[in-house]
C-alpha positions as CSV (number, residue, x, y, z in Angstrom):
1,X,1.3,-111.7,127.5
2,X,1.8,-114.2,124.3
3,X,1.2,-118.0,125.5
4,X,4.7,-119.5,124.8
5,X,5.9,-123.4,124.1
6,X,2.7,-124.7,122.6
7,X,4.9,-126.5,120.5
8,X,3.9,-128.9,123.5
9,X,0.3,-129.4,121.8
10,X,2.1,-130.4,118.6
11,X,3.7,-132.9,120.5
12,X,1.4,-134.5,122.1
13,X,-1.3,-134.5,119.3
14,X,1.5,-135.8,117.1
15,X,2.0,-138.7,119.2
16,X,-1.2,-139.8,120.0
17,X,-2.0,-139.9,116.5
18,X,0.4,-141.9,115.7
19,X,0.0,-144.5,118.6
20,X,-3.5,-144.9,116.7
21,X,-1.7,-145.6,113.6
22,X,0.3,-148.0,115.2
23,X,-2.3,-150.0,116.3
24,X,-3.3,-150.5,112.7
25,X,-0.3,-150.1,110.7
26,X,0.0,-153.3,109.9
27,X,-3.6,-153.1,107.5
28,X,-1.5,-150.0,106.3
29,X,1.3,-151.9,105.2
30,X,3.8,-149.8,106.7
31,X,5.7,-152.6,108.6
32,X,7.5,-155.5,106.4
33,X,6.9,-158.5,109.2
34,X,5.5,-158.5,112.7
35,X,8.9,-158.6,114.1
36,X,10.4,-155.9,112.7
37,X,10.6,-152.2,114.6
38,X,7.5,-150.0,114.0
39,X,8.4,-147.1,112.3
40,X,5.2,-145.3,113.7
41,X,6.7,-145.9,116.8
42,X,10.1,-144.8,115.8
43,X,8.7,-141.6,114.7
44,X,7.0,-140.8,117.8
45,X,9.6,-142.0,119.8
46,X,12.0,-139.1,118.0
47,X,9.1,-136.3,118.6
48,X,9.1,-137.0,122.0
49,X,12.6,-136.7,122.5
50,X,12.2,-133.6,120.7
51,X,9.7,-132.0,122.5
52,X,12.0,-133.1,125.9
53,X,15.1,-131.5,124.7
54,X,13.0,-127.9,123.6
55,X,11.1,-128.1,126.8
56,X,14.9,-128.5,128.1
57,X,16.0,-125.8,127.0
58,X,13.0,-123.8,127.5
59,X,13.5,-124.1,131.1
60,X,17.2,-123.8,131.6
61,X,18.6,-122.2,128.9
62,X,21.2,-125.0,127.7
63,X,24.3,-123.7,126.0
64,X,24.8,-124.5,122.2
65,X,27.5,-126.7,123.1
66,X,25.6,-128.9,125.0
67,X,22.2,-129.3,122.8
68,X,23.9,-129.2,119.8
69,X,24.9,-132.7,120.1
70,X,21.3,-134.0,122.6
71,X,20.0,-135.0,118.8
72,X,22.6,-137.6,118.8
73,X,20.5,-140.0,121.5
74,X,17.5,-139.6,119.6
75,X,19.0,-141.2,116.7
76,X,19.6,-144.0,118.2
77,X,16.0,-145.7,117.5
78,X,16.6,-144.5,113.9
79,X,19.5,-146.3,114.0
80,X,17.7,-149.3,115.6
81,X,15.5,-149.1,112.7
82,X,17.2,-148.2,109.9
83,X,19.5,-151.8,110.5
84,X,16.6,-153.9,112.0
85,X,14.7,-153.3,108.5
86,X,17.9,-153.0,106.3
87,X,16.8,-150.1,104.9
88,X,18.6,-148.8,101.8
89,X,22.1,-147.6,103.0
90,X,22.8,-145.5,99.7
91,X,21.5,-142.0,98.6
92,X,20.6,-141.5,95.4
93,X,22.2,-137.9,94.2
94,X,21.0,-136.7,91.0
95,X,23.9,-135.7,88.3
96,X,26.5,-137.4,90.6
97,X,24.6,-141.0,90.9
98,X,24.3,-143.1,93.9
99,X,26.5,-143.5,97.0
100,X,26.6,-146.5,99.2
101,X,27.6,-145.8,102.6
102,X,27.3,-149.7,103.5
103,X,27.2,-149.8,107.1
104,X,28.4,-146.4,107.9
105,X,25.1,-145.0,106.6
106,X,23.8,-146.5,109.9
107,X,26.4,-145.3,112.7
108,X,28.0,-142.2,110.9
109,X,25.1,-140.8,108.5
110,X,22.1,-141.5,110.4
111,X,23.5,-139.2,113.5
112,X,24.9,-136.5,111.3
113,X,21.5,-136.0,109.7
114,X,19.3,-135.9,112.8
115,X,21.7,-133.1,114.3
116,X,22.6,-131.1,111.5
117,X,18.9,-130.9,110.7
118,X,17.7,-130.4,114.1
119,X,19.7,-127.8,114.7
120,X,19.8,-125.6,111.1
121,X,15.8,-125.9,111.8
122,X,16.0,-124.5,115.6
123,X,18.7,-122.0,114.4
124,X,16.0,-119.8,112.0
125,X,13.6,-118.4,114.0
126,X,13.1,-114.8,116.0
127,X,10.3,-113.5,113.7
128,X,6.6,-113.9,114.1
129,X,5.5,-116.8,112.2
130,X,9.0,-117.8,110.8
131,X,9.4,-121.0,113.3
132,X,6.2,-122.4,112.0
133,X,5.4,-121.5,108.0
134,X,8.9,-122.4,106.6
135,X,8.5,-126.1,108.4
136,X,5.1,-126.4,107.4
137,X,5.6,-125.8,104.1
138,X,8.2,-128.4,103.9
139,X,6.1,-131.0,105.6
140,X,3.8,-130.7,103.1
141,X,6.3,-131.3,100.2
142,X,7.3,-134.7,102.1
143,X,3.4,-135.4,102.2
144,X,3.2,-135.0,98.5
145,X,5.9,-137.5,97.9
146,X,6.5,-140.0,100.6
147,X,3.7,-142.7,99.2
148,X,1.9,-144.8,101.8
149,X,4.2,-143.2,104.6
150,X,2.5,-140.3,104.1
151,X,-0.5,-141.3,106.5
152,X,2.6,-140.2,109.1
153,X,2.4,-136.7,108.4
154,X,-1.4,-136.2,108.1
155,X,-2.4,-135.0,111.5
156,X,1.2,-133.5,112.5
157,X,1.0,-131.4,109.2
158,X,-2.7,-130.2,110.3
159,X,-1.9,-129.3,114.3
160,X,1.6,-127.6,112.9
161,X,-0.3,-125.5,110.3
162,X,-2.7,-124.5,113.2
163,X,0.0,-123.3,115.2
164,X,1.6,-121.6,112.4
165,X,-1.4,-119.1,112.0
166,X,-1.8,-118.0,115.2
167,X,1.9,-117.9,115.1
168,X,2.2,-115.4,112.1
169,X,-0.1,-113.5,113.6
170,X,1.7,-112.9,116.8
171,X,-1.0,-114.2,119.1
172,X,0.7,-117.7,120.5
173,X,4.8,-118.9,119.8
174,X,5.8,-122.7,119.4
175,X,9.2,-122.0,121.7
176,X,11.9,-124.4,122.1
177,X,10.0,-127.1,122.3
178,X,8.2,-126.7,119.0
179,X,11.3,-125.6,117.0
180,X,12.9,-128.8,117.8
181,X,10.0,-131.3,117.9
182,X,9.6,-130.3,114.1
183,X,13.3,-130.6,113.4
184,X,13.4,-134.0,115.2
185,X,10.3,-135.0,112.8
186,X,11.3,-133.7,109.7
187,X,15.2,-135.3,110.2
188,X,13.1,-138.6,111.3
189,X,10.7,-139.2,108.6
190,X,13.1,-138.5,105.7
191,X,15.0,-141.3,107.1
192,X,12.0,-143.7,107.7
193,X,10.9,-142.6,104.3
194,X,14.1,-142.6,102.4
195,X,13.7,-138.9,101.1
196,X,16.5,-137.4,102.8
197,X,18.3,-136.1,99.6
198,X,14.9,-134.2,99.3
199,X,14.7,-132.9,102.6
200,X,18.2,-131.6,102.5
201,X,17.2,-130.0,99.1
202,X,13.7,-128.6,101.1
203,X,16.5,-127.2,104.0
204,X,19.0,-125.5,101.6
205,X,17.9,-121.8,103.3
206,X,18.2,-123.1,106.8
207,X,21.9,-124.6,105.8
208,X,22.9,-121.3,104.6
209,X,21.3,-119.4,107.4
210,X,23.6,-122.2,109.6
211,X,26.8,-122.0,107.9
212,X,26.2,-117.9,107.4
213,X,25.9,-117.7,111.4
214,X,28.6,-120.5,112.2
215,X,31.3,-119.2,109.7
216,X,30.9,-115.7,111.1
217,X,31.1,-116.6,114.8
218,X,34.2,-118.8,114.6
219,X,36.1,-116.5,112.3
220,X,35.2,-113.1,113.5
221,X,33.8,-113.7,116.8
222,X,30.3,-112.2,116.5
223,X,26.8,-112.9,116.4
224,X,23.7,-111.9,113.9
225,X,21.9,-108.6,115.5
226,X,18.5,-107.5,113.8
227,X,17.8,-103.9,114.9
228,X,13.7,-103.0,115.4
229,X,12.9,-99.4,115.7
230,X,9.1,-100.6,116.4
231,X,7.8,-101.0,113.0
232,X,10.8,-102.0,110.7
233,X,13.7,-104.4,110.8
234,X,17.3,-103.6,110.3
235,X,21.0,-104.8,110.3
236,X,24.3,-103.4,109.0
237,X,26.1,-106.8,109.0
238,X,25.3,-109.9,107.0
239,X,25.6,-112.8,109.8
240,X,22.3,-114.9,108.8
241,X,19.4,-115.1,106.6
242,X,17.4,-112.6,108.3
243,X,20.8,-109.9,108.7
244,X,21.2,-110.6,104.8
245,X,17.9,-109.8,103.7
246,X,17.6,-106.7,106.2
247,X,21.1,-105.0,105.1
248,X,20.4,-101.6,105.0
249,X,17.1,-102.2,103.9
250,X,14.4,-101.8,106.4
251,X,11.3,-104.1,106.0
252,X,8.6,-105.1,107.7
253,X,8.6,-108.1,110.1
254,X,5.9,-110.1,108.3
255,X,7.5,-108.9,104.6
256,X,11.0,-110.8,106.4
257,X,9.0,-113.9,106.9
258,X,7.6,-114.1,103.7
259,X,10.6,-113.8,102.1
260,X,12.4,-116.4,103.9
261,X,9.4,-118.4,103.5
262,X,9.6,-117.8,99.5
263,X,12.7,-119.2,98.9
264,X,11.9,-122.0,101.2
265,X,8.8,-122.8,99.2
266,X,11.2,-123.0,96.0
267,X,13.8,-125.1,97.5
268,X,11.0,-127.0,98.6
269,X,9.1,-127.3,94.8
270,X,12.8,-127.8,93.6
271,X,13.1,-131.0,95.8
272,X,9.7,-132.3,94.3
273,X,10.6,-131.3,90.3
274,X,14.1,-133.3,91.0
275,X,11.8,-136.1,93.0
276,X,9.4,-136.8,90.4
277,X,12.1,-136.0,87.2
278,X,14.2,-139.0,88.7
């Protein structure tokens, strides 16, 4: 038997870690006054919820229609956040300029971010290591650019890359509760950190795997099906990421996963080149 949901470890270390930061973030300059809403604590507050909603699911199965929407809640301290320290409201798109969203950016934006990237990150998974190594990567592209905020990420990115080699291996999986917990903090600290265009960037193979799987099932009614004979994957349909790079092509499980984690390692590098270019 393979030890499942230690995504619960992430979550835990995660926030522990970052209650120590809290107690001397303000030496790290990553508060503006002593009034204002921590943003350490905003970011743990969000894995938390998280790791809840996965370990939700992980123990009753919730339908898509229900935790689809659950990301919603956690936004709210984001929210909280976002208009206690009047955080920039506009996102800065390269080729196409900046758009202002004023105070929607704060009731509309906000919430549509958290759940869309929540989700499209819980929705590409099923292979040995793919849950883990894609979201790591892109954690580490935030570290490399978020500045001071950075200090946020160190010891999340560490446990998560832990988990991610025992993961590819096959020997433990992150379940529900990881898949979510590093949505929840990737969606979060783009948002704390103002790098969400870059995130989205970092995301663009989840979003098609998302829209691939979404268009299919509302159109045609049917859902993504990888065939294993035991040693190679398979599909005769393209319904996601994983169908599309199996059509009638067998491949390895672990050739899959690097594959997927290839292009997310360029989207990724593409979100720093347009970062630093900028």
């Amino acid at each position: 038997m393979v030890p499942n949901g230690l995504g619960v470890f992430y979550v835990l270390i995660s926030v522990t870690y970052l209650f120590i930061i809290y107690s001397i973030e303000g030496k790290l300059g990553l508060t503006q006054n002593p009034n204002s809403i921590s943003p350490t604590l905003t970011l743990a507050v969000c894995i938390l919820f998280g790791g809840f909603m996965g370990l939700l699911d992980d123990w009753i199965d919730l339908k898509w229609r229900y935790k689809a929407f659950l990301p919603l809640i956690a936004a709210i301290p984001l929210v909280s956040l976002a208009s206690t320290l009047q955080l920039r409201t506009a996102i800065s798109i390269p080729l196409s300029g900046t758009i202002d969203f004023g105070v929607y950016y704060y009731f509309l934006i906000i919430p549509l971010l958290v759940t869309i990237i929540t989700n499209t990150v819980n929705q590409l998974g099923g292979l040995n290591g793919l849950e883990t190594v894609c979201p790591a990567i892109i954690m580490i592209g935030l570290t490399l650019i978020s500045g001071h905020y950075a200090i946020l990420l160190y010891a999340p990115t560490a446990v998560w890359l832990l988990l991610a080699f025992f993961n590819f291996r096959g020997k433990v999986f992150v379940g529900n509760t990881g898949s979510f917990s590093i949505g929840m903090t990737l969606a979060a600290f783009s948002i704390i950190s103002d790098f969400k265009f870059d995130l989205v960037i970092s995301l663009l193979p989840y979003i098609f795997n998302s829209a691939l799987i979404l268009l299919t099932f509302f159109f045609f009614r049917t859902k993504a099906h990888v065939s294993f004979d035991g040693k190679k994957l398979s599909s005769d349909h393209r319904r996601s990421l994983i169908t599309l790079i199996t059509f009638h092509r067998s491949m390895t499980e672990r050739q899959t996963v690097l594959i997927i984690s290839l292009l997310v390692a360029a989207s990724t590098l593409l979100a720093l080149l347009i970062q630093y270019s900028t």
